[in-house]
Backbone bond lengths (Angstrom), bond angles and torsions (degrees), N, CA, C in turn:
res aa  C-N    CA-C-N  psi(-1)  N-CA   C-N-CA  omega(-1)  CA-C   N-CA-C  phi
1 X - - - 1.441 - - 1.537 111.22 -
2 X 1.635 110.13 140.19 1.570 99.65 179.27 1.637 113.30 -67.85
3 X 1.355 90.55 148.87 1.821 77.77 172.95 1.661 119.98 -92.89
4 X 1.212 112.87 -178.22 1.666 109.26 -134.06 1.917 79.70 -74.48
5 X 1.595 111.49 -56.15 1.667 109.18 -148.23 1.718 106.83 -83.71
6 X 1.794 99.72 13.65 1.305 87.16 178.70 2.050 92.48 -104.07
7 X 1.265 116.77 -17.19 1.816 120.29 152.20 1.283 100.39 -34.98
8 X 1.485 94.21 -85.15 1.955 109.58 -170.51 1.213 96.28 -28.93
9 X 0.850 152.07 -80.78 1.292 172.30 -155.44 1.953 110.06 -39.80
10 X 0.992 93.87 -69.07 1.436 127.23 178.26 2.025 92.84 -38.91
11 X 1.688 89.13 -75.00 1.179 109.97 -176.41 1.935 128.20 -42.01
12 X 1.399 87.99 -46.64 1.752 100.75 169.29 1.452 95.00 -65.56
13 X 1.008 129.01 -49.95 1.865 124.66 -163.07 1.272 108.33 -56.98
14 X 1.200 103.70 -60.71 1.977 115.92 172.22 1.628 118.21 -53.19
15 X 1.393 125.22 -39.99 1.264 138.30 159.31 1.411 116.34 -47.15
16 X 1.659 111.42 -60.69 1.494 102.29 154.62 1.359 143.73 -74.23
17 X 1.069 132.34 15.15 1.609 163.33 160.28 1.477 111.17 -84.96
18 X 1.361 120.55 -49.69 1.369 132.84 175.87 1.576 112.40 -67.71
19 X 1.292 113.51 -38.34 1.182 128.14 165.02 1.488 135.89 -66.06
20 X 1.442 111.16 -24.36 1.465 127.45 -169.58 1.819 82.63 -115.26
21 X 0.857 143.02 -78.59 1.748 111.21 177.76 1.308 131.60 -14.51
22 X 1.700 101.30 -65.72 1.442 121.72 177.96 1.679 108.52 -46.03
23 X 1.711 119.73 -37.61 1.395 116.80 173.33 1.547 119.38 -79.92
24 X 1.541 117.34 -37.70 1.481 109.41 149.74 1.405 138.30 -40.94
25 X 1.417 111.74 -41.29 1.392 104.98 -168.76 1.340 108.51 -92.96
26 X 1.187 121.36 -4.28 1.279 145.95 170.30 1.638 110.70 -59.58
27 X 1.690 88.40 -53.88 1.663 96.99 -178.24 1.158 111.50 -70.66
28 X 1.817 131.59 -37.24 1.036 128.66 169.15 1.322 131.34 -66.63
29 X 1.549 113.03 -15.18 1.811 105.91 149.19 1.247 118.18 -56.79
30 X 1.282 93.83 -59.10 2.091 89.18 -169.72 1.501 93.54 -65.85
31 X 0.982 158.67 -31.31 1.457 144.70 173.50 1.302 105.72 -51.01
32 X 1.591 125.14 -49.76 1.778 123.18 -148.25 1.534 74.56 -91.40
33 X 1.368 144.50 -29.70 1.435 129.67 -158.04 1.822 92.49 -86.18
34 X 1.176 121.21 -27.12 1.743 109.49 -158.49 1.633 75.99 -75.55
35 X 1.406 127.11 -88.33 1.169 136.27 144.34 2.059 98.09 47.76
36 X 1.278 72.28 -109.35 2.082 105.20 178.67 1.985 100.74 -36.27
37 X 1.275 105.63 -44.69 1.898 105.25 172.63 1.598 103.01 -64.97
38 X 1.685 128.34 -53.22 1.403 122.26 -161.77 1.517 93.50 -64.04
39 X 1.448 106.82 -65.05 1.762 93.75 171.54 1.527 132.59 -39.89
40 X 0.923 139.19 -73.69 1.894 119.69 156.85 1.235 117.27 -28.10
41 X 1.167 142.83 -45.72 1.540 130.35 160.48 1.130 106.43 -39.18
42 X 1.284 124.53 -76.29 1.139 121.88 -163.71 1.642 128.05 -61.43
43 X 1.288 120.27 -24.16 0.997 117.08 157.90 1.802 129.44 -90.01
44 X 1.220 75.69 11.62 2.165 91.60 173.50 1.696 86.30 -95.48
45 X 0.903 139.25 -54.24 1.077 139.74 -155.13 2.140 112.74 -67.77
46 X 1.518 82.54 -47.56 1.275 100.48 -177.84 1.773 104.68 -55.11
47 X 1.449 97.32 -54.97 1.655 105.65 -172.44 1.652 107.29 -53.73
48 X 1.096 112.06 -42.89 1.767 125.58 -160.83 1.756 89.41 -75.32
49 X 1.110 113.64 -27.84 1.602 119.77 -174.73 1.611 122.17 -66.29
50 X 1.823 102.85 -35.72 1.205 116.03 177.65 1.475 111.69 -102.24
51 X 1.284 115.51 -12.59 1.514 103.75 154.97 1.390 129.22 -41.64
């Protein structure tokens, strides 16, 4: 049987893993979103350019 504080254990590790994704992918929204805004500029710009 596992023993109990090597669970606990287990459990805090995975909790902080679950946690440090959840803040990555987080960062990679606001990244793909800053991202996704410079791109529409730039193609507002481009279009208004060849007018």
């Amino acid at each position: 049987m596992v023993d109990e504080d090597d669970l606990r254990e287990t459990i805090i590790e995975t909790h902080r893993d679950v946690k440090w994704i959840c803040r990555t992918l987080a960062q990679m929204e606001h990244r793909d979103a800053a991202t996704e805004e410079r791109l529409r500029a730039l193609e507002n710009w481009r279009s208004e350019r060849v007018q």
